[in-house]
KOLLO-496880 format. One line per 3 residues: number of its first residue (from 1); their letters; for each residue y, z, x of C-alpha. Coordinates in nm, 3 decimals, padded with zeros to 5 digits. Layout:
BEGIN
NUM> A> Y,Z,X  ...
//
This chain:
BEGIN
1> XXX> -01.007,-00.228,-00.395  -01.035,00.007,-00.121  -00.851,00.272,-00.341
4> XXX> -01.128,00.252,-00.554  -01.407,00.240,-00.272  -01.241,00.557,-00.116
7> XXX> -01.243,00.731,-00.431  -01.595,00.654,-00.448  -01.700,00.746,-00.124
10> XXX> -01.522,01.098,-00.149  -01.665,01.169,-00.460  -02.008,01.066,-00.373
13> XXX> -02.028,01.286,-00.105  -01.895,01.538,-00.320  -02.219,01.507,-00.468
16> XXX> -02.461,01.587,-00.228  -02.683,01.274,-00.323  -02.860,01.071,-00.075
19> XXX> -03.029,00.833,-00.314  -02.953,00.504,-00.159  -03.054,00.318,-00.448
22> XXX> -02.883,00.521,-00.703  -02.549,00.469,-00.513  -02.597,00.091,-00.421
25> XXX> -02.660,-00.002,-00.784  -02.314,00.275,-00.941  -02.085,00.172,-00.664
28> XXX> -02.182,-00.235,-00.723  -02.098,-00.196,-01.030  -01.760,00.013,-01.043
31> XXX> -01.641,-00.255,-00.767  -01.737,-00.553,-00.975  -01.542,-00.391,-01.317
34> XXX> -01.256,-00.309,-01.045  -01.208,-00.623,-00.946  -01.265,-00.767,-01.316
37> XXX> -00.987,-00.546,-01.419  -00.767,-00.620,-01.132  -00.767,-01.008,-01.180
40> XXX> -00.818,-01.074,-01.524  -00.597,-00.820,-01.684  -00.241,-00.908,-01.809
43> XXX> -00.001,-00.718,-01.846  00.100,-00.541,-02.206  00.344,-00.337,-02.094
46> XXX> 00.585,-00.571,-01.818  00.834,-00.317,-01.731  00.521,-00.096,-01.604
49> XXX> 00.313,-00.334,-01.423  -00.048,-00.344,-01.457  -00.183,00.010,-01.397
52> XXX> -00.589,00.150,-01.439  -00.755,00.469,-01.367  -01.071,00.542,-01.301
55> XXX> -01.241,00.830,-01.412  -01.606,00.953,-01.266  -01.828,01.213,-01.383
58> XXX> -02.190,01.361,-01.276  -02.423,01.537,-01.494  -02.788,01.608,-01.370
61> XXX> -02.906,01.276,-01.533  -02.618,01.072,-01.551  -02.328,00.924,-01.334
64> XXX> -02.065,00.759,-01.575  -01.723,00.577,-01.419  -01.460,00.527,-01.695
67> XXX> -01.144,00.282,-01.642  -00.874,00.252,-01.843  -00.595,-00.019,-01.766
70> XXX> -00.282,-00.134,-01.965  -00.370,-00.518,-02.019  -00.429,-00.709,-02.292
73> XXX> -00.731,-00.651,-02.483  -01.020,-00.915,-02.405  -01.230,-01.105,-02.610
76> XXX> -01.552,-01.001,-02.428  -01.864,-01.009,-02.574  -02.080,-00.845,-02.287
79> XXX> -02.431,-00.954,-02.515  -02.347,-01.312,-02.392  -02.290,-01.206,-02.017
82> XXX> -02.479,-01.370,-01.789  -02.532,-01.498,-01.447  -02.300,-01.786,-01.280
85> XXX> -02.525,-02.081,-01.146  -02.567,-02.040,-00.753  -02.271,-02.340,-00.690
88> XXX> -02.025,-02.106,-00.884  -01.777,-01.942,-00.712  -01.719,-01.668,-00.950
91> XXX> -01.848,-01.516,-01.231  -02.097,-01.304,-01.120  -01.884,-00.966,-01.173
94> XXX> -01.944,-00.851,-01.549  -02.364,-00.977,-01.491  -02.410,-00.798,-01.148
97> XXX> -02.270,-00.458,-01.339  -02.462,-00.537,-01.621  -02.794,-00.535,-01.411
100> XXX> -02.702,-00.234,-01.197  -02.624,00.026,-01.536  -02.783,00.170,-01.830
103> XXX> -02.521,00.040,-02.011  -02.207,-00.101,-01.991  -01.919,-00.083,-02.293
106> XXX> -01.567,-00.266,-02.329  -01.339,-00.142,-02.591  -00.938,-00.157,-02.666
109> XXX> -00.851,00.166,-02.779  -00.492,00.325,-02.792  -00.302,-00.004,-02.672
112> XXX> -00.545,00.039,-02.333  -00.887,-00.116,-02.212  -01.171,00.115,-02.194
115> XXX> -01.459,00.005,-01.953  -01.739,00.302,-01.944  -02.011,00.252,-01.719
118> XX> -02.312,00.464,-01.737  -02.625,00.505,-01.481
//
């Protein structure tokens, strides 16, 4: 996880944009999708190991982060996402990125996962 919080950071500054907001609600949700992908994914390809990128891109009006990871495709159906009760100890990941995008999309697309995140 810090890998990916690094790569934020650098990039972000990269930016030149101080909107606290803006940043609280992108990097919230890249974490929670990191950490989705890092302990829910199996492995496809076992000689390789589990392996994901993440991609992230600025345009005047939109930030979008886009991982890709060798696991096993998931039977997610993000409509149905929603938050855990407050005695849960998990399962708050895939709702707190939900609430902190414009959108969110999970495909499997060339034997990989494909999590694009938009805000």
């Amino acid at each position: 996880m810090d890998l990916v919080q690094n790569a934020f950071e650098s990039w972000w500054t990269s930016l030149g944009d101080d909107s606290l907001e803006t940043r609280f609600s992108f990097e919230t949700a890249i974490v929670e999708i990191a950490a989705n992908v890092i302990e829910h994914s199996r492995r496809s390809e076992a000689d390789l190991g589990r392996r994901f990128t993440l991609e992230l891109s600025a345009t005047d009006d939109r930030l979008t982060a886009v991982f890709h990871d060798n696991g096993m495709p998931s039977d997610i159906d993000l409509s149905a996402v929603s938050m855990a009760d407050l005695e849960d100890e998990d399962g708050r990941g895939l709702a707190l990125a939900l609430l902190s995008l414009e959108s969110l999309d999970y495909r499997h697309e060339d034997g990989r996962n494909v999590w694009t995140l938009v805000c």
